[in-house]
Backbone bond lengths (Angstrom), bond angles and torsions (degrees), N, CA, C in turn:
res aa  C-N    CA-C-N  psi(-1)  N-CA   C-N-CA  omega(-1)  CA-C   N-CA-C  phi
1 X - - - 1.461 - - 1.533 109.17 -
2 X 1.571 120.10 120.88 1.055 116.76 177.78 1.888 112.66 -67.51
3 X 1.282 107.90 169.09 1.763 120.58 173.45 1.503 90.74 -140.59
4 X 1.159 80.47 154.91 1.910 120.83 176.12 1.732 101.90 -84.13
5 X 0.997 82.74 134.55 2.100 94.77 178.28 1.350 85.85 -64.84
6 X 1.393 131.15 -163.90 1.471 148.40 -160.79 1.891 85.54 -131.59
7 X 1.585 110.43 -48.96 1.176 81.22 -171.71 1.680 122.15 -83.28
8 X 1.424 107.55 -0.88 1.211 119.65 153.08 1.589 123.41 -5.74
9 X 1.094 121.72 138.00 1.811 126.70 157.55 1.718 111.55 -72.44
10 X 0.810 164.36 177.78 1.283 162.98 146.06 1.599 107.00 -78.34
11 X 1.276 110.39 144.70 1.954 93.97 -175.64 1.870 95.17 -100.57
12 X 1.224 94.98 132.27 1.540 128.02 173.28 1.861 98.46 -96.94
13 X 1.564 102.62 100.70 1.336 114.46 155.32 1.614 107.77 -121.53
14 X 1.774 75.53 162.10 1.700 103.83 -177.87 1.693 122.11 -129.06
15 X 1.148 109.32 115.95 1.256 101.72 -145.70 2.087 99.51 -94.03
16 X 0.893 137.43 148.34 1.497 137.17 -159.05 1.120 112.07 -115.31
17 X 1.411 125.44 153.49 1.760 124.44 -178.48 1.633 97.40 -64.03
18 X 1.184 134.55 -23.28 1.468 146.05 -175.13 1.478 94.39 -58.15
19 X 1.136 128.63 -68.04 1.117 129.22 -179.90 1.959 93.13 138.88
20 X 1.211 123.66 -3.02 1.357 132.49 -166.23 1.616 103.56 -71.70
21 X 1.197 142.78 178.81 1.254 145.23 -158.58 1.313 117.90 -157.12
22 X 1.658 139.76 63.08 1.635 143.05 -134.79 1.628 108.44 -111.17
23 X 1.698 100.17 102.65 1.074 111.85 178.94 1.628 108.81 -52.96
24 X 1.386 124.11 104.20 1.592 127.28 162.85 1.533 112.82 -30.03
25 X 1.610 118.12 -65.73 1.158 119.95 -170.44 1.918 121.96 -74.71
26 X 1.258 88.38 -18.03 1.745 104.27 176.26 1.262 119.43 -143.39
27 X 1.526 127.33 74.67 1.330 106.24 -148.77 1.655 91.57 -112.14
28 X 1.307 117.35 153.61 1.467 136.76 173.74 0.989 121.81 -64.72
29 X 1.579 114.29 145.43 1.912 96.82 166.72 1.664 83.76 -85.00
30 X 1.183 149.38 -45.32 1.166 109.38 178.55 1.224 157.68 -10.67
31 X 1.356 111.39 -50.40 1.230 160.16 161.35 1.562 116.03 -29.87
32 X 1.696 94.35 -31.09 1.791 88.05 -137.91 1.436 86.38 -106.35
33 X 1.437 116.27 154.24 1.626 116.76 176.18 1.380 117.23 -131.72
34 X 0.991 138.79 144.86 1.849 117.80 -160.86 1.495 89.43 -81.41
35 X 1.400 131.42 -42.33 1.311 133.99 174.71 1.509 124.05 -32.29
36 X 1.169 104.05 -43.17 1.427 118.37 -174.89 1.972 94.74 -66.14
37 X 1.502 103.28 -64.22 1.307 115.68 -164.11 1.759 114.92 -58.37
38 X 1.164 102.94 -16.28 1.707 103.79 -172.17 1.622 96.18 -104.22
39 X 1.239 116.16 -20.62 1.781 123.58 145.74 1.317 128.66 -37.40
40 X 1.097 85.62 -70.62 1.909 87.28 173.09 1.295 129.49 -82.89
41 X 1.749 113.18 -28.97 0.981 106.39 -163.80 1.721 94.62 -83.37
42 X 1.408 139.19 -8.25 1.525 137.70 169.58 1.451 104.30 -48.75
43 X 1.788 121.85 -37.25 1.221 134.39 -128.88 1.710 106.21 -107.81
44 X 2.045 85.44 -24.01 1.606 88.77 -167.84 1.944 100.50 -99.69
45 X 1.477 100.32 149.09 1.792 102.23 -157.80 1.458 104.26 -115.79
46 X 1.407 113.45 113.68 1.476 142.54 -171.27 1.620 84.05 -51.93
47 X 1.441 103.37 154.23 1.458 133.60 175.69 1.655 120.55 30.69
48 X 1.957 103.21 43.45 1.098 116.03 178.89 1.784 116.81 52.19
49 X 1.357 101.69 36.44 1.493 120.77 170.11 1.674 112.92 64.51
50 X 1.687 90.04 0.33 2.046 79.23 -178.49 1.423 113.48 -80.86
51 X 1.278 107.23 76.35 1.837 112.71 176.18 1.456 113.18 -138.09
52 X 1.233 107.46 153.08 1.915 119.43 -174.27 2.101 86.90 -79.55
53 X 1.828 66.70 146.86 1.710 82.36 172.09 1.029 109.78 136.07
54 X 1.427 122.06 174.61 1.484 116.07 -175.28 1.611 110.67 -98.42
55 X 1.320 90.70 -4.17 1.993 80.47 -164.49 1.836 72.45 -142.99
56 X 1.802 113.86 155.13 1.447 144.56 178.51 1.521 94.92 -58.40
57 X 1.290 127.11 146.36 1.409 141.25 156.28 1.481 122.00 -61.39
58 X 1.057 123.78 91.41 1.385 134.70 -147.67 1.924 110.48 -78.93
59 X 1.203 125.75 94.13 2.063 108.84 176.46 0.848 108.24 -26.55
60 X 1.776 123.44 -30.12 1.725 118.12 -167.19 1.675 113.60 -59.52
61 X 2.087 111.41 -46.15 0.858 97.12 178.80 1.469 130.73 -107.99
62 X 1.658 101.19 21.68 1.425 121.79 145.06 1.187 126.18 -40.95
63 X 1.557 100.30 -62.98 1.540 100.80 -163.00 1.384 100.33 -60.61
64 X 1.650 122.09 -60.54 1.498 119.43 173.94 1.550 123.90 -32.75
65 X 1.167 104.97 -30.11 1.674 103.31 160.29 1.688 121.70 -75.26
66 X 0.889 112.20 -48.38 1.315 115.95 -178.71 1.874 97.09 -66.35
67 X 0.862 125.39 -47.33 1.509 117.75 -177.74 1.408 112.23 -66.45
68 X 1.575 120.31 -22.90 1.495 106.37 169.89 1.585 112.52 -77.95
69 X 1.843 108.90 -40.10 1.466 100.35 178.34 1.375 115.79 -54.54
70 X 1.352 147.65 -18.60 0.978 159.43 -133.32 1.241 116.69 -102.38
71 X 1.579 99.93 -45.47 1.457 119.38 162.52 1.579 119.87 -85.22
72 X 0.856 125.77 -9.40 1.310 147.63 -171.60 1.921 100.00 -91.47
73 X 1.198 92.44 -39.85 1.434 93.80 177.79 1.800 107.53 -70.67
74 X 1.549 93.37 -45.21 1.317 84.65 -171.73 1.513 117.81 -127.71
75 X 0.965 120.64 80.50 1.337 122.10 -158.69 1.442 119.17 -63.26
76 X 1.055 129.66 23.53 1.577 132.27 151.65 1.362 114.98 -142.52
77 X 1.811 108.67 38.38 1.774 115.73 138.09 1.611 117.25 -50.19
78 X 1.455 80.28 124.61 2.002 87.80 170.45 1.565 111.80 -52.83
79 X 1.126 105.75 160.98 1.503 109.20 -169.58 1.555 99.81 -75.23
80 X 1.784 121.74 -33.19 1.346 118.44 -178.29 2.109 113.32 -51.87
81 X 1.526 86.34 -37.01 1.518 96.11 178.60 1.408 118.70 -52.76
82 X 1.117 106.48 -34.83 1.532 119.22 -167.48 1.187 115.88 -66.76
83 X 1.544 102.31 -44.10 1.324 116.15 167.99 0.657 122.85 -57.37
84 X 1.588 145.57 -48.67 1.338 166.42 168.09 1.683 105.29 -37.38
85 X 1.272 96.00 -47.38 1.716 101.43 172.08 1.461 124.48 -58.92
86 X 1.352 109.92 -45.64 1.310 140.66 178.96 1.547 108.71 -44.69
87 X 1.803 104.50 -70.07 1.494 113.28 159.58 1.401 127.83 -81.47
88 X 1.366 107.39 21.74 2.173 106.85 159.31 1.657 118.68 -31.70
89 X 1.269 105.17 -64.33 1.383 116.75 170.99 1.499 119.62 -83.35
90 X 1.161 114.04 11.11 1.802 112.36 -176.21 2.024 98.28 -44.77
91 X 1.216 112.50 -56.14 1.856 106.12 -169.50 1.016 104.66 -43.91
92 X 1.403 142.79 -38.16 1.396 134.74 -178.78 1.392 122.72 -58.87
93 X 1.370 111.88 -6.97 1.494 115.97 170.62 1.771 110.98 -58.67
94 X 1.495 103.47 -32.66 1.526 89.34 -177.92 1.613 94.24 -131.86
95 X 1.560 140.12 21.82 1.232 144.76 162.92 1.364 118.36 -83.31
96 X 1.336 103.48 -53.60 1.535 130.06 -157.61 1.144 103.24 92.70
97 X 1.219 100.57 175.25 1.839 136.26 170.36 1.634 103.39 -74.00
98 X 0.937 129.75 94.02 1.903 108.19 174.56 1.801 97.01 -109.24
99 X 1.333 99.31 154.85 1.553 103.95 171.32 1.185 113.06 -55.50
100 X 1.211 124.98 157.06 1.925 132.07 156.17 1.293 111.89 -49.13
101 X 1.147 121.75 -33.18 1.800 102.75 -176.66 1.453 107.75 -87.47
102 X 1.383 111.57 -46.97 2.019 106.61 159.92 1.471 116.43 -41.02
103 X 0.995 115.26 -18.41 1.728 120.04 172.30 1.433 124.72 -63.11
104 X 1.648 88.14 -57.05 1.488 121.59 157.07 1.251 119.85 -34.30
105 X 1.163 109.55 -55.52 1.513 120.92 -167.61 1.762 111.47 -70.15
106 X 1.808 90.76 -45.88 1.969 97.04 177.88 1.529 94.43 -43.50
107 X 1.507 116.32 -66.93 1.360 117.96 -134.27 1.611 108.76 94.89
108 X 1.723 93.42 -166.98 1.625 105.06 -164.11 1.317 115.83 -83.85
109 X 1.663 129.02 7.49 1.093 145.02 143.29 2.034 121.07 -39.13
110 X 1.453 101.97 -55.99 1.263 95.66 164.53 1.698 126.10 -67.27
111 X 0.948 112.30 -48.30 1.644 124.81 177.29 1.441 105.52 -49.88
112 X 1.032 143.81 -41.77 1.722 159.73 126.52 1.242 99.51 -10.84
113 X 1.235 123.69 -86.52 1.475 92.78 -173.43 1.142 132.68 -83.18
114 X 1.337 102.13 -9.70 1.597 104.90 157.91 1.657 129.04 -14.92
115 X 1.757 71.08 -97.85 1.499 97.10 149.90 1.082 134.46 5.91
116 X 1.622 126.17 -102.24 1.187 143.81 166.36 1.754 127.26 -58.40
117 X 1.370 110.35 5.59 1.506 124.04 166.68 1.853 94.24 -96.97
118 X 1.541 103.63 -42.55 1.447 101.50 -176.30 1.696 116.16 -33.85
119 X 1.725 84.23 -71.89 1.480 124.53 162.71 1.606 108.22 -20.44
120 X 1.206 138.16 -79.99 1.447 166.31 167.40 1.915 86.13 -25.96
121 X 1.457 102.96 -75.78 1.885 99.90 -168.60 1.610 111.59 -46.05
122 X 1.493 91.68 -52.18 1.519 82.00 -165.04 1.726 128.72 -70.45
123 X 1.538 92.38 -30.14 1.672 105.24 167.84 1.769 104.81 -38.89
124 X 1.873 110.13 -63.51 1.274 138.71 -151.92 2.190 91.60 -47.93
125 X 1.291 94.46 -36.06 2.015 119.66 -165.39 1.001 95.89 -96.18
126 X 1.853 143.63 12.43 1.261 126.45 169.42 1.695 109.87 57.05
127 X 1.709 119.96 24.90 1.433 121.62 137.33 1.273 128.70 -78.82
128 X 1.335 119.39 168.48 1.046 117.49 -171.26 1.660 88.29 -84.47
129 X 1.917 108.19 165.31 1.601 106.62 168.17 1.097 122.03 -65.05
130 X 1.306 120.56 -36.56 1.602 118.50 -168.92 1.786 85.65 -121.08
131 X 1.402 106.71 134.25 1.370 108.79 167.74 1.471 136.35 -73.09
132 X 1.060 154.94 -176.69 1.224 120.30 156.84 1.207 136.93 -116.63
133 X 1.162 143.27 148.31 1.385 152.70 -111.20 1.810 117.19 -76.61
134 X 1.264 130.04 -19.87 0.855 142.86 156.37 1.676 115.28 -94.89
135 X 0.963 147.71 -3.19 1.439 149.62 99.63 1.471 116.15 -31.15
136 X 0.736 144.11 -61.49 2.004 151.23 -170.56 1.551 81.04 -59.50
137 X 1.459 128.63 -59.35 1.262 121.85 -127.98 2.128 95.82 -91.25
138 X 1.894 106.18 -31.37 1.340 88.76 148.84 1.298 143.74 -52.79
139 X 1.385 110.00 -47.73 1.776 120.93 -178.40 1.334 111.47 -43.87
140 X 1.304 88.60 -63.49 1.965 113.09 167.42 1.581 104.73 -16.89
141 X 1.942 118.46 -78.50 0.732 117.05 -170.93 1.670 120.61 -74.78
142 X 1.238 122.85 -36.78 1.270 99.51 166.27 1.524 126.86 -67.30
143 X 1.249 111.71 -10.76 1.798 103.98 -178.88 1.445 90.26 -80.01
144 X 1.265 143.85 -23.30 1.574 135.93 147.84 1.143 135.01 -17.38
145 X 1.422 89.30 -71.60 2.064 100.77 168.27 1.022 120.33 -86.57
146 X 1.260 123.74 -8.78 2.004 123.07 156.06 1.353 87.99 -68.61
147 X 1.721 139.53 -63.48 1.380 97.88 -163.10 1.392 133.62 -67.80
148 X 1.859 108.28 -9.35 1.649 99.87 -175.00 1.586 101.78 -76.69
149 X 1.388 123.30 -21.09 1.313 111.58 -158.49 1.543 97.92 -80.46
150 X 1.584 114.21 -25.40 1.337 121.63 -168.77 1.920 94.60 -84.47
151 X 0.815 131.31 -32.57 1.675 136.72 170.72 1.580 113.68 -48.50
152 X 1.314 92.75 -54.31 1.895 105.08 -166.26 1.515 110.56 -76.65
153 X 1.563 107.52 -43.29 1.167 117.27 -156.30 2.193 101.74 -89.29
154 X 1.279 107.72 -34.77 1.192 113.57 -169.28 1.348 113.67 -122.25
155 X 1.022 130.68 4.25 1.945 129.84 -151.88 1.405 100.69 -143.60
156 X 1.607 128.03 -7.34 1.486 105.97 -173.61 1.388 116.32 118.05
157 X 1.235 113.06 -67.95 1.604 123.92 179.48 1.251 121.65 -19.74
158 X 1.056 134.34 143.65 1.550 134.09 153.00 1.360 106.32 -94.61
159 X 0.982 123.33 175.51 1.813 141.40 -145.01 1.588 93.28 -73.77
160 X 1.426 111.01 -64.67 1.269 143.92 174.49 1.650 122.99 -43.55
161 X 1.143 103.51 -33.16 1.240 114.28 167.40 1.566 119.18 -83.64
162 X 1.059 102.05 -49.22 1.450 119.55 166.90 1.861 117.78 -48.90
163 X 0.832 80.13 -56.43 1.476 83.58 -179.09 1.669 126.21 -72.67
164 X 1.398 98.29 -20.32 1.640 125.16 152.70 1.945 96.63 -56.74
165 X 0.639 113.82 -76.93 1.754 130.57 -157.88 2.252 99.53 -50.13
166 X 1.230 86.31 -66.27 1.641 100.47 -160.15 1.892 97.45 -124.25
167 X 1.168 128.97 7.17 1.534 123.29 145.03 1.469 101.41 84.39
168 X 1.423 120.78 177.30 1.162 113.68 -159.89 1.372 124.04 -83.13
169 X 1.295 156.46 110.33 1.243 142.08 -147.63 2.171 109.17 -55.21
170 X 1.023 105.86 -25.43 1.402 101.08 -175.49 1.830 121.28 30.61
171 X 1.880 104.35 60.29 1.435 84.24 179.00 1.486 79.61 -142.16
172 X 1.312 107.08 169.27 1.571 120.68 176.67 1.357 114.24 -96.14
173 X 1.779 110.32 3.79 1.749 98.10 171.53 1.414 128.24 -88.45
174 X 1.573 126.41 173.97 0.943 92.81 177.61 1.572 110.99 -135.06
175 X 1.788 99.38 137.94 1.513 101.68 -161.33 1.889 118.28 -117.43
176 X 1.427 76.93 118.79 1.992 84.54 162.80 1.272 129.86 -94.52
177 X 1.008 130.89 141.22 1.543 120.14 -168.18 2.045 97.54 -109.54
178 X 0.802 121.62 156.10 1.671 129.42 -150.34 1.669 104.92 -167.53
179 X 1.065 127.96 64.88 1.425 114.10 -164.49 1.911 106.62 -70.00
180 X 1.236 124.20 161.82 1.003 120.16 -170.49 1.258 108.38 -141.09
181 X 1.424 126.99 -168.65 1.575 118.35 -164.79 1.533 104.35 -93.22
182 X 1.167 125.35 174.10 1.446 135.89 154.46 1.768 121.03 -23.53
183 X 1.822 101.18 -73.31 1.483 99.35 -169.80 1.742 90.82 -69.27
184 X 1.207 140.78 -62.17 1.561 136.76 -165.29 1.755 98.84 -43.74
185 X 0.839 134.12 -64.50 1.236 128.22 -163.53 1.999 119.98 -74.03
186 X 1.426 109.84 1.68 1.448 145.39 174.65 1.740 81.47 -91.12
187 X 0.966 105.77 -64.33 1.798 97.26 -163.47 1.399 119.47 -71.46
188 X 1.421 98.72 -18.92 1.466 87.43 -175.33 1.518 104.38 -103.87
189 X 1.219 113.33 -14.73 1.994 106.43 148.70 1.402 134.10 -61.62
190 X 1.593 97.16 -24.21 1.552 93.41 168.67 1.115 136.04 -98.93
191 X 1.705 99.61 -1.85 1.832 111.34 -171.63 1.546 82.46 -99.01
192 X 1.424 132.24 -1.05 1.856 122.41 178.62 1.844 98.88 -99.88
193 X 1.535 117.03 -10.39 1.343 109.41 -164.71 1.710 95.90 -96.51
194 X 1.556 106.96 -35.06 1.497 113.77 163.47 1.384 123.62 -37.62
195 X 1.195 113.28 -55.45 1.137 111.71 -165.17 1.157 115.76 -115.92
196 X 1.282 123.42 9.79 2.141 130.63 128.46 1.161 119.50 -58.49
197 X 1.408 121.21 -35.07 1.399 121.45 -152.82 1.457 111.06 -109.48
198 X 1.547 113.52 -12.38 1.526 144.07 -142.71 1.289 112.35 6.09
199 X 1.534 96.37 102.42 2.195 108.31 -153.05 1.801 65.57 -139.69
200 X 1.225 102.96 146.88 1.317 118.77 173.97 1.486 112.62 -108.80
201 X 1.274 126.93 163.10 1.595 137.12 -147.34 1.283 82.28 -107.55
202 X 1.588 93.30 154.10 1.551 103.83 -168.76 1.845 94.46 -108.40
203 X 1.265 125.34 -159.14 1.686 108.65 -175.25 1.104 92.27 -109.53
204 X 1.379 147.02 -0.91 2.147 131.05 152.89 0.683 105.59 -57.01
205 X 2.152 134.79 -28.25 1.074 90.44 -148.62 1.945 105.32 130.43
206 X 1.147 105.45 -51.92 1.239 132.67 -146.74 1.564 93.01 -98.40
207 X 1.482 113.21 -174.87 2.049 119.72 168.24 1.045 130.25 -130.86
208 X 1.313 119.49 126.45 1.067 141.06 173.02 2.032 100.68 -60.82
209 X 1.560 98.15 111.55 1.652 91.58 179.21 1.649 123.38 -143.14
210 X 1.556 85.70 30.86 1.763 109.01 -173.63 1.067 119.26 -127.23
């Protein structure tokens, strides 16, 4: 029977409806299943759930927003990019969503594992680990103007405030925000990961991604 050194970390696993098992501190692309991720992330609720509507603001159909502004920005992003957009927030499948100032508060402990779950998705999607820098710096900006539209329209904000926070959206599309339930917003991350990734549907429903 193995033991843990003392100066050891303790291992932080997470165990998945997949049945998969994701080391927090070292986690695999093995590991990783888009199933799992369009699972939770339906489940996990943008801006700590304080939004009008009938159903929580889902990352799931965040990210799908941010991946259309994204392209919208730039309309001859590689399709790998897109993807990349798609899974911005993939760690939050087993992190959560936390505000920016709770971020603050972790320190560089959270960004760490960030990180290396990032690392883990995108390998798992045939991305590179670290993206590259004018890529990061699109995502960046469209997960920007998903949040003012998601601020103004669903969260409270006035225009003005908003645009204080995350700056002026400067895009010519045009966006409604519509929050939707859990399983709908699961589907419509995976029928956008389908056809980035061109992974074909399995007959639940579900993807075939091996």
């Amino acid at each position: 029977m193995s033991r843990t050194r003392a100066d050891e970390p303790p291992r932080a696993w997470q165990r998945m409806l997949s049945g998969r098992r994701l080391d927090l501190l070292d986690p695999s692309p093995f590991d990783v299943e888009i199933e799992d991720i369009a699972h939770g992330l339906s489940r996990v609720a943008r801006w700590n759930g304080q939004t009008s509507g009938a159903w929580a603001y889902s990352v799931a159909q965040h990210s799908v927003l941010v991946e259309r502004i994204a392209t919208g920005i730039d309309g001859t992003l590689a399709r790998k990019w897109r993807l990349a957009a798609l899974l911005h927030d993939g760690p939050e499948y087993v992190i959560g969503d936390m505000i920016t100032p709770f971020k603050a508060i972790i320190g560089p402990d959270y960004k760490t594992v960030d990180k290396r779950l990032s690392a883990a998705i995108h390998i798992r999607f045939g991305l590179p680990a670290e993206l590259p820098a004018t890529v990061e710096k699109l995502i960046k900006r469209a997960d920007r103007v998903a949040a003012y539209f998601e601020a103004t329209q669903i969260a409270g904000f006035d225009p003005a405030e908003a645009r204080r926070i995350f700056g002026a959206p400067r895009v010519k599309q045009s966006v409604t925000i519509d929050p939707v339930g859990p399983e709908d917003a699961k589907t419509l991350y995976l029928k956008r990961f389908r056809m980035l990734a061109g992974v074909p549907a399995s007959k639940n429903g579900g993807v075939h991604d091996n």
